[in-house]
Each structure stands twice: as C-alpha cells, then as structure tokens.
C-alpha positions in Angstrom: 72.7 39.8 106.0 75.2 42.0 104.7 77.9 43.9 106.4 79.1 47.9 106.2 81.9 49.8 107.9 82.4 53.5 107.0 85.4 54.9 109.4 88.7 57.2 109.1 91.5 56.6 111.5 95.4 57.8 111.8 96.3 56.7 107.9 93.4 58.8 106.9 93.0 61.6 108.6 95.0 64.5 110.7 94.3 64.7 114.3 92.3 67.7 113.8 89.5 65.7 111.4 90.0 62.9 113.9 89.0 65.1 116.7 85.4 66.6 115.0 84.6 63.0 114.3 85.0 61.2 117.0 81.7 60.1 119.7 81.6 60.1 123.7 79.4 57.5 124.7 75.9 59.7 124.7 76.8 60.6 121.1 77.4 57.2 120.7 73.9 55.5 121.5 72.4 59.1 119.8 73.9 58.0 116.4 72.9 54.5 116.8 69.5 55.4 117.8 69.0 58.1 114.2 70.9 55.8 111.9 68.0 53.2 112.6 65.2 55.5 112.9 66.1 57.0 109.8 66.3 53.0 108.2 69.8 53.2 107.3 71.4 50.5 109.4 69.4 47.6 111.3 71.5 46.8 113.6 75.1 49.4 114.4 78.1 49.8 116.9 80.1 53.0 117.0 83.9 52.1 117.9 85.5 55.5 118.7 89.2 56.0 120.0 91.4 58.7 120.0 92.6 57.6 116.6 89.7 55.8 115.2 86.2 56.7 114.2 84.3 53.9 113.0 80.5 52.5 112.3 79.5 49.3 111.6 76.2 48.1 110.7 74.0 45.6 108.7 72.0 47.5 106.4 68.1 47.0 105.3 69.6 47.3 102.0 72.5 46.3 99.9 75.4 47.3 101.8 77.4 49.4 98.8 74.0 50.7 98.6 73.8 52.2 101.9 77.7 53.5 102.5 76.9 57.0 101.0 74.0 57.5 103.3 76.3 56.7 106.2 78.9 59.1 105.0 76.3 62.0 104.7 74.9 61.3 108.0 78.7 61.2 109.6 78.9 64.5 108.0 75.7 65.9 109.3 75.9 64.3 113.0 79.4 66.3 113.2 78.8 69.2 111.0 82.0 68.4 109.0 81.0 69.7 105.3 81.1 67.0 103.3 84.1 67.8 101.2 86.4 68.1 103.9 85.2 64.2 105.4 84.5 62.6 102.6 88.6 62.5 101.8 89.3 60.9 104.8 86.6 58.5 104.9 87.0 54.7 103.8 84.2 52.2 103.5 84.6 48.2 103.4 81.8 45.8 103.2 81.3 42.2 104.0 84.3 39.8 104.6 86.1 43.3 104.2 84.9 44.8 107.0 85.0 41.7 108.7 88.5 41.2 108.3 89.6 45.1 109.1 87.8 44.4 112.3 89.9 41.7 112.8 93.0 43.7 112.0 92.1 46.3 114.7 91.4 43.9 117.8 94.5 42.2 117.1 96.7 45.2 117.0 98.1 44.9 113.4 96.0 48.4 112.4 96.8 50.4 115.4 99.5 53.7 115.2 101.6 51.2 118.1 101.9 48.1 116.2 100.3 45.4 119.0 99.1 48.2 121.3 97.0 46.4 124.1 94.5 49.0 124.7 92.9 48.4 121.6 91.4 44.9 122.3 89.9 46.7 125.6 88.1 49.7 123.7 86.9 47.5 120.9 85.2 45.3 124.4 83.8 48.4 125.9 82.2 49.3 122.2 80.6 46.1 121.8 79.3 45.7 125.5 78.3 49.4 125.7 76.2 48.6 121.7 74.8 45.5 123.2 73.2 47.0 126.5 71.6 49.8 124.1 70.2 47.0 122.0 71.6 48.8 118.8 73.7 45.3 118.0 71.8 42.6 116.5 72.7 38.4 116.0 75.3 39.5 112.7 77.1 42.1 115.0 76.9 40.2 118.1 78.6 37.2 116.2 81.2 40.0 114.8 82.4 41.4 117.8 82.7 37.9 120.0 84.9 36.9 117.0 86.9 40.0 117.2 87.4 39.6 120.4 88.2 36.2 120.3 90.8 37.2 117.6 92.5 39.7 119.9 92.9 37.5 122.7 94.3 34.9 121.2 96.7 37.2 119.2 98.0 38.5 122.5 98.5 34.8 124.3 99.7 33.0 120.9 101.9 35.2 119.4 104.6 38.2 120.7 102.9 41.1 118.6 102.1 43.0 122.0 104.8 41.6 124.4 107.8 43.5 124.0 107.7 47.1 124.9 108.1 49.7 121.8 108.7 53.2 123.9 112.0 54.0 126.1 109.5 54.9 129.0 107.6 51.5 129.1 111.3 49.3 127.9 112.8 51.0 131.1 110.2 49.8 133.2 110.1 46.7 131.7 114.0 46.4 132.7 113.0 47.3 136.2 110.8 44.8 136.5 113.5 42.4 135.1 115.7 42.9 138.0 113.4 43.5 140.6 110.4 41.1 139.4 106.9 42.8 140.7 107.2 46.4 141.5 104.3 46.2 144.2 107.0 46.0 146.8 109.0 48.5 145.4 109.6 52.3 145.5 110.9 54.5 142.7 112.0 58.0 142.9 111.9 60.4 139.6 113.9 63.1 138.7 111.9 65.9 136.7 107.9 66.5 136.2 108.0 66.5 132.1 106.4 64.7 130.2 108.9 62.1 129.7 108.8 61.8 133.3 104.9 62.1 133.3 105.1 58.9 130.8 107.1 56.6 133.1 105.3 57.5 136.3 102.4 56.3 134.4 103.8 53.1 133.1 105.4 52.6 137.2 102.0 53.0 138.1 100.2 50.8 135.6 102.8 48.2 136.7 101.9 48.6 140.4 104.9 50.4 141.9 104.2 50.7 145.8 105.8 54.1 146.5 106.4 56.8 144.4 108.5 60.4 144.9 108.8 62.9 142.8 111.8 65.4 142.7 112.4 68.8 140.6 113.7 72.2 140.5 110.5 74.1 140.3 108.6 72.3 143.4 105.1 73.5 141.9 105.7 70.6 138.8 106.8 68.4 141.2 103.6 68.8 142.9 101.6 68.7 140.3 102.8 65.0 138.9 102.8 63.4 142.4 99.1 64.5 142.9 98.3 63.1 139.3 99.9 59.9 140.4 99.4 59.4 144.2 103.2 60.4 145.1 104.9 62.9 147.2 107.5 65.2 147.0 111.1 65.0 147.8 113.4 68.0 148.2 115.2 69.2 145.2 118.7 67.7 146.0 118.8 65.9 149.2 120.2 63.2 147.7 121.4 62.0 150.8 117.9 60.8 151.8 116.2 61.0 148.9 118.5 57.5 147.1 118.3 55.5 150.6 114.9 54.5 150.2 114.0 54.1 146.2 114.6 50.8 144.2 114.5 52.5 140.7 114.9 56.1 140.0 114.8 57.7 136.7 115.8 60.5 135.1 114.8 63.6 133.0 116.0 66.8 133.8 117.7 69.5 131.9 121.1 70.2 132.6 124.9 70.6 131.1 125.9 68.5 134.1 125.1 65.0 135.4 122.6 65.5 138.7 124.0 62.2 140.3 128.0 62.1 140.0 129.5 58.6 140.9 130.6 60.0 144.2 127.0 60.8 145.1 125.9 57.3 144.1 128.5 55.3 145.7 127.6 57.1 149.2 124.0 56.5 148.8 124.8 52.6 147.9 126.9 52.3 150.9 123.8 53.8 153.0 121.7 51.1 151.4 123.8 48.3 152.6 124.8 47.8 148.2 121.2 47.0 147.9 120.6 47.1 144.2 119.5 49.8 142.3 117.8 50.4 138.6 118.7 54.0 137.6 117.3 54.8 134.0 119.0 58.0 132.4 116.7 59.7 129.9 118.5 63.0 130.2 120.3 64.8 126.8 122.8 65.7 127.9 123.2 62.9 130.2 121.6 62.9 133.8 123.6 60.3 135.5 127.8 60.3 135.2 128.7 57.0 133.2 131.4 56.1 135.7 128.3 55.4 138.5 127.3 52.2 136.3 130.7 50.8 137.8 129.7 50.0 141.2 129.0 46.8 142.2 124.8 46.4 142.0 124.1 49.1 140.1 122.3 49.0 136.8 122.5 51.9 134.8 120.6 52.2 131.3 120.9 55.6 129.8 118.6 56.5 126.8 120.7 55.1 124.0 120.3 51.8 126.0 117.0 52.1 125.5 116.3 53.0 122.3 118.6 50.5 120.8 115.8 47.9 123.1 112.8 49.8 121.6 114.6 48.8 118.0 115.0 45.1 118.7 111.5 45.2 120.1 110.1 46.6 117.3 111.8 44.4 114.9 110.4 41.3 116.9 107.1 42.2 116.9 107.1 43.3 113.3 108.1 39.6 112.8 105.1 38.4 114.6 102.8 40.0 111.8 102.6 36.8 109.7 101.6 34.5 112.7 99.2 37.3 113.7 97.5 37.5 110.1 97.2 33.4 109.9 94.7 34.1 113.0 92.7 36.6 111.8 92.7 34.7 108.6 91.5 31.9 110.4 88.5 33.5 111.9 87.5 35.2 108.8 87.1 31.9 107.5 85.1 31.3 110.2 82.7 34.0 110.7 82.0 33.6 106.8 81.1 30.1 107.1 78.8 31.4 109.8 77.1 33.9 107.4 77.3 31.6 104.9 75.5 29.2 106.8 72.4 31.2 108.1 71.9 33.0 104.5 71.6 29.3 103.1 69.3 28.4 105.4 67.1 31.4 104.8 67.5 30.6 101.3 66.1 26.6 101.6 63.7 27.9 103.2 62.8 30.3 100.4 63.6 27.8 97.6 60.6 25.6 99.5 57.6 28.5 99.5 58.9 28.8 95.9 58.4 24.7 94.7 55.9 24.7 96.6 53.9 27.5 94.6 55.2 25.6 91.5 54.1 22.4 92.5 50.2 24.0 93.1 50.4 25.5 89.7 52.1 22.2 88.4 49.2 20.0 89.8 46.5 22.0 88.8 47.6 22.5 85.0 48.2 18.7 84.6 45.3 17.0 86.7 42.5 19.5 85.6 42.4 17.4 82.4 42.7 13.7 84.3 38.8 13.3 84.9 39.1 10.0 85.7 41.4 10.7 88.8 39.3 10.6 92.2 39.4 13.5 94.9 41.7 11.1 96.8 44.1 10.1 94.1 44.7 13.7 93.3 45.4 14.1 97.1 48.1 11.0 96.9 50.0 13.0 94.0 50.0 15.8 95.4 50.8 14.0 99.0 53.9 12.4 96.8 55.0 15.5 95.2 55.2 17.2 98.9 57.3 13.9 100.0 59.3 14.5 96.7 60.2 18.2 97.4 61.0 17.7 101.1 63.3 15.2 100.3 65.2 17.1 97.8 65.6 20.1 100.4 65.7 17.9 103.7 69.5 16.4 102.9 71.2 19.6 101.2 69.7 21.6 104.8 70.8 18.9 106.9 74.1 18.6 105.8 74.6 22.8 105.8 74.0 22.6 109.1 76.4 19.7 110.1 79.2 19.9 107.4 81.3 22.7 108.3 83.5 22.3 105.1 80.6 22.5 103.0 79.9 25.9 104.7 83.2 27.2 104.1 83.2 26.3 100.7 79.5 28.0 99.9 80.3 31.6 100.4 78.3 33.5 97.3 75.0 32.8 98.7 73.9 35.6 96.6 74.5 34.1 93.1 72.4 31.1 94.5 69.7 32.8 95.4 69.9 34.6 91.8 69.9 31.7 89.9 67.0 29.9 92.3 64.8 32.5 92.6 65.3 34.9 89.7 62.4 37.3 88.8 60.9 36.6 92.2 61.1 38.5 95.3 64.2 38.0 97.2 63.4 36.9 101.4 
C-alpha cells in the first residue's frame, strides 16, 4: 500500500514546460484510465493547475520501482522528449508524498504563499478522480486528509487572511470602511490590467454596481462587458463621482485626473458621503491635497504596497503554526497506513503458522503410534487455540490503540523478518 507522486510545478519548471504538461479534465480521466491499463498505478488522481502538474498513485509495485515508468509515460502522454521533462520532474514516495500533499492544500507550496484557490482545485481533483473511479481506499483517505489539512489551516491560522497584492489590499480597505460591498457601487478609472485585477477582486467581493471609465471608450467597453459594468463618459466627473462609493485608479498621465477642486465639488454633491479612492497611478492619479477633506480616504500605491509588506510578513509568520498541522495529519494518515498494512500482515503471519503448525504436527505425531485419531485432533485443536491466541491480542490492540499505531510505522521490516523467503501478501 505504497504511495508515489511524480509532478513539476513553478520551482521546477518555466511556464513554458508547465504549459505542455499540464491536463484538462478529458486528458485527465484519459491518463488515469492508460496508467492503469498499462499496470502502472492501481489506483491515480491527476491534480493540474496553472502552476502544478502532478500524479499521484498507489503502485502494484514498489513505489521507487514504478516512478520511472510514470516519468516516461508523462513524457509520452505530452510528447515532451524525455530530456527536456525529466529535469524538471520530482518524485516523492510514501509519507513524502503524503506530506507535499499536505503542503499544497494548506497553501505553504503555492507561488502566493496561503493562496485560497488551491484548497478548491485540489477538491475539484479529488471529487472529479473519485466519480471516474480511478481513486481507490489509500487515495480516498489521502485527499479527505488533505482537505481536512487545508481547511483547518485556513480557519486556525492567518496564512491566507491578509491580502498579499495592492489590487486585492485595496479592496480589502474598501471593505474596511464600507463593510460588505453588496450595497455598494464603485467606479474605475482605466481598462488595464491593473484595473482588470481590481474589478475582479470588486467582483469576487460582491460589489453591486460597477462603471467603468477610459480614454479609449472601446477598452472601457471591453472590461465592463467582462465584468457586468457599464460605461461612464471619459470625464464627466460631475456625474460620474455622485453615485460611486469607491473609485480607483490607473491611468496614464503627467497630471492627476481628479484635482482636489474636482473632488471637493463632487463630495459636496454627495451630501460628504464618504468615499474610498485608491490611487494606483505612476505618476500619481489623484492630487494628494484631495485626501484633506473631511470623509475622504485616499490610499495611493505606496500605501499599499507598504500593506502588501506587513501582510506578507504576517503570513510568513504563520508558517510554523501551519507546518504543526500538516505535521499533525501526517502522523495521522501514517498511523492509518500503518494500521491496515499490519492487519494485512496478521493475517499473513496466520496462513503462515498455520502451514507450520500442519508440517509441525505431522513430523512429530507420525511417530506417536499410540496417540488415537482423536487425541491427535485435541493437539492439533490446542495448537490452533495456541496460535489464535498469540495473534488475537497484538490485532486487537492495533486496532484500538492508536499510539501503538503511530509508533509501528516500518511495516515492511516486519513483514521481512516474519515472512522471509516466503511470498509477500
């Protein structure tokens, strides 16, 4: 019941390797479906993001004994020569693999130290593997402790609270002010892609209404159909700053866009009803006089990038707490393994005694004449009691005695010294 993982992510490979390797969902069940045709993995899940690759399996075989086939095959299902993947490639078996999988749901081996998303593709893997019937009892047990591990990274520790990009930091200042944003409007200046990133990040967070300004009205256009917006006049600002409760910022130009003059009129429009402008103009969009009047709250992007710092800082502090967890269900999912190979193994260390107990009888009683048909049936009936009693506590207590699971881990040595020269289960 071994374990294998042979993967390349954003440590190990360019974006350009990462890009031949990667698997849409038909490619996806097509590898699981050839790589246990072919008898290299019994039971696999493909887990495939834009900057992972990764298969995991439990092997027939050995699992150290298997890896190179799953490299070749990766190399053949993508027609990447060999040479060129095999650099990038790394393999990890067992509590290994286990414990990278870990890693990844909890966020501690993505490019965006505690990036959410993660835990939600690793889910989609695992329940797209599982309706295929490619995952098996090992990997079933794998991935619901993954999971588990990600979750309760993300509810016991800070790793993926604080926001570590200006676009989702300025948002996350919005929503300090404003609380939800489902009752609020926003209005962006410029269709870039910094702009493209906050209007995503508005949108994720539920913002009601959503304009979209800019020279060239085309862009404009372009970004509020991706998003569900509409299109404000290129400097109207007279009507454009009455309605919006944040507006951002990221246009080129020498000059600010919104003076303090232009500001103060619209606020006097609004009744002073507050207003979250976020400044991620170089040169700078928004004059720095404007963040003067009385309910505004101006962050330009120095602001915010001094935020991202702090944020990254605390959630680089969080690693330890996070590591204890996945430490924790390493522990865990080894006393699991642990646990079933031991059982598998009394129950192979029984057919053994019990051979040796037939050959035992009939080399010592052949000579006992004077034994009857029915005492030879009493030994032998005391020699099965004998046996059963040996095995009957140690199986018992594997099953009950967590501890003494955790503290059996090399189930293979056991099995070695038990049932050397025989046939392994």
């Amino acid at each position: 019941m071994e374990i294998v993982l042979v993967g390349l992510n954003h440590r190990t490979a360019p974006v350009e390797v990462r890009e031949r390797v990667s698997f849409n969902a038909e490619q996806a069940q097509r590898a699981a479906e050839e790589l246990r045709a072919r008898g290299i993995l019994e039971e696999t899940l493909v887990l495939s993001t834009c900057n992972r690759s990764e298969v995991y399996g439990v092997p027939p075989e050995a699992s150290h004994e298997c890896a190179p086939g799953l490299s070749s095959f990766l190399s053949e299902f993508h027609a990447v020569r060999p040479d060129v993947l095999s650099v990038s490639l790394y393999h990890h078996y067992d509590q290994h693999a286990v414990r990278h999988l870990f890693r990844v749901s909890a966020g501690l081996d993505s490019m965006l130290l505690g990036e959410a998303e993660i835990l939600g593709q690793v889910r989609e893997a695992y329940r797209f593997a599982h309706e295929q019937g490619a995952t098996g009892p090992v990997l079933n047990r794998l991935f619901q402790g993954a999971l588990e591990v990600g979750k309760r990274v993300r509810s016991e520790t800070e790793l993926g609270t604080r926001p570590v990009s200006v676009a989702s930091a300025g948002v996350k200042l919005a929503e300090r002010i404003f609380g939800k944003l489902s009752e609020r409007s926003a209005l962006v200046l410029g269709a870039g892609t910094i702009s493209e990133q906050v209007v995503s990040h508005l949108r994720d967070r539920g913002i009601a209404h959503l304009a979209v300004m800019n020279r060239s009205r085309d862009r404009a256009e372009d970004l509020a159909r991706q998003f569900g917006g509409k299109v404000a006049p290129w400097g109207e600002w007279e009507t454009a700053l009455v309605a919006p409760d944040v507006v951002v910022s990221s246009v080129a130009s020498e000059e600010p866009v919104l003076r303090r003059d232009i500001l103060e009129r619209a606020m006097n429009a609004r009744g002073n009803r507050a207003l979250f402008l976020m400044d991620l103009g170089v040169p700078r969009n928004i004059e720095p006089a404007a963040a003067d009047l009385y309910n505004v709250y101006a962050y330009n992007l120095d602001d915010l990038t001094d935020i991202v710092q702090q944020n990254r800082n605390a959630r680089e502090s969080e690693i330890p707490r996070a590591e204890l967890i996945v430490d924790e269900h390493v522990g865990k999912f080894l006393s699991w393994q642990a646990s079933v190979e031991l059982v598998g193994l009394v129950d192979a260390l029984r057919a053994r005694l019990k051979e040796e107990r037939a050959d035992f009888i009939r080399a010592r009683l052949d000579g006992m004449n004077h034994l009857s048909a029915g005492d030879r049936q009493r030994v032998e009936l005391l020699m099965d009691e004998l046996l059963e009693k040996l095995l009957l506590e140690p199986a018992q207590r594997m099953r009950g005695e967590k501890e003494l699971r955790r503290k059996i881990r090399n189930v293979e040595a056991l099995r070695d010294l038990f049932l050397s020269n025989r046939e392994k289960p």
